[in-house]
C-alpha positions as CSV (number, residue, x, y, z in Angstrom):
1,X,21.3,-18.1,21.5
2,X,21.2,-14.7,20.1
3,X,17.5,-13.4,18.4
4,X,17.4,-13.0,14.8
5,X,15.4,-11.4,12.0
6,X,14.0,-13.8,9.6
7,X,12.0,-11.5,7.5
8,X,10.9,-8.1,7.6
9,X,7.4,-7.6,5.7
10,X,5.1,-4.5,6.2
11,X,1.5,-5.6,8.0
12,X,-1.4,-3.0,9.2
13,X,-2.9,-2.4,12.2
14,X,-6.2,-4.6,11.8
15,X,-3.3,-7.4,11.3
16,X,-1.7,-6.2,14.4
17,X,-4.4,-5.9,16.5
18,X,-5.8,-9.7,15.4
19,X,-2.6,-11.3,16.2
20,X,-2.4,-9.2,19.7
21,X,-5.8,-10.4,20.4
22,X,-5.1,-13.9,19.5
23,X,-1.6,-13.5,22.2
24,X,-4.1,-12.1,24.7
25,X,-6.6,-14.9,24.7
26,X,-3.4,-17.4,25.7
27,X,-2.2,-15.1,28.3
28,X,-1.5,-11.9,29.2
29,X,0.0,-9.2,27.4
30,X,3.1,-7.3,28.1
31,X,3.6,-3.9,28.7
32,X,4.7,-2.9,25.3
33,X,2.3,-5.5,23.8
34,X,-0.5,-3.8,25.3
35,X,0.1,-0.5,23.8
36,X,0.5,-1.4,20.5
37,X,-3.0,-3.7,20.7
38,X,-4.7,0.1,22.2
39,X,-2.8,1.6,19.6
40,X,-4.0,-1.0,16.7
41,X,-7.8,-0.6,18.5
42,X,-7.8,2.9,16.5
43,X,-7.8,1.8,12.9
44,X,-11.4,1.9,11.3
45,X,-10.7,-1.4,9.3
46,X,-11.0,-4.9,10.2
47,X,-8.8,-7.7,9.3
48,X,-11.5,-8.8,6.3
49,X,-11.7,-4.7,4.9
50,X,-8.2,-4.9,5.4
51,X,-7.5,-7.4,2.5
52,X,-9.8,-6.4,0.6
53,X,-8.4,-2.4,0.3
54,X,-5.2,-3.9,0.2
55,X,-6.3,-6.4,-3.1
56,X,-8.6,-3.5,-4.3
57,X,-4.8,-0.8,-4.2
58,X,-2.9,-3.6,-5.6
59,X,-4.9,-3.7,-8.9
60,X,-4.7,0.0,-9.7
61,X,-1.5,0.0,-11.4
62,X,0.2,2.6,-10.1
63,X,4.2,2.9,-11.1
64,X,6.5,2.4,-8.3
65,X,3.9,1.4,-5.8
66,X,4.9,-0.5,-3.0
67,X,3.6,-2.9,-0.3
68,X,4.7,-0.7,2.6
69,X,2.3,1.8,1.0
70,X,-0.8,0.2,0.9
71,X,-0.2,-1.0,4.8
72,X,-0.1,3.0,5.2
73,X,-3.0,3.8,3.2
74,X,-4.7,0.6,5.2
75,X,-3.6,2.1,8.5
76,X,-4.6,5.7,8.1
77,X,-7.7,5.5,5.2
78,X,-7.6,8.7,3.6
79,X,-10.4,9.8,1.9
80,X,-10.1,12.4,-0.3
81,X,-6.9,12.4,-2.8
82,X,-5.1,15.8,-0.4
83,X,-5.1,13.4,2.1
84,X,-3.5,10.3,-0.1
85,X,-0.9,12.7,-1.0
86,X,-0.8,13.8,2.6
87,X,-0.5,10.5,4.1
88,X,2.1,9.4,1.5
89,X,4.0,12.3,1.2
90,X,6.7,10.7,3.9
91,X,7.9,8.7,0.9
92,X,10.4,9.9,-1.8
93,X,7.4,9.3,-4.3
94,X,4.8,11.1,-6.4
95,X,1.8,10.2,-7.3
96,X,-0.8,12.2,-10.1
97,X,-3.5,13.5,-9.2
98,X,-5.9,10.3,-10.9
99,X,-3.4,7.7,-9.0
100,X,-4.7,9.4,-5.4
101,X,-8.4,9.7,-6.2
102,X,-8.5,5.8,-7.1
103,X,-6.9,5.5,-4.0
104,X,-9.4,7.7,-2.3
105,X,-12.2,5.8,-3.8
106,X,-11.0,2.4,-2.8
107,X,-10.8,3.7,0.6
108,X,-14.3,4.9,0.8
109,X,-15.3,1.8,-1.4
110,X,-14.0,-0.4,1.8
111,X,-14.4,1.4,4.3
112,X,-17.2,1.3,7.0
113,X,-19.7,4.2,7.4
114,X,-19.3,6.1,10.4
């Protein structure tokens, strides 16, 4: 029986790395697998900050936003609005100058002090 996509939805790194560590506890991980849980252990977030930025981005309003980039901003939490633009500029999109310091601010709103 041949493999097949049911649904294709964006999901962060804190996601990522939960659902790895939940895989790991029942066994043990692949090669590949294993990588991507290292590679999700760099995100500053947890899966709790995580929906909350991701709630917190949603209600800002901004035209033409998009699921896949929150899970960026979630993955990467810039924290000034160069780096919003920075992060996001690999998307045909635009964003004013007010749209990436709300953006900013709900990064730093969320996320942890280092």
């Amino acid at each position: 029986m041949k493999d097949s996509i049911i649904s294709e939805d964006p999901v962060s790194l804190p996601f990522v790395r939960e659902a790895l560590e939940k895989v790991q506890k029942q066994g043990e991980l692949n090669f590949r697998a294993q990588k991507t849980l290292e590679h999700a252990e760099t995100c500053l977030l947890n899966v709790k900050e995580a929906k909350t930025l991701l709630d917190s981005l949603a209600k800002i309003g901004i035209p033409r936003w998009k699921d896949v980039f929150a899970h960026k901003i979630v993955d990467s939490c810039p924290v000034t609005p160069e780096q919003v633009k920075t992060v996001l500029s690999c998307y045909n999109v635009t964003f004013s100058k007010e749209h990436a310091q709300k953006i900013a601010d709900a990064v730093v709103a969320v996320k942890p002090k280092a």
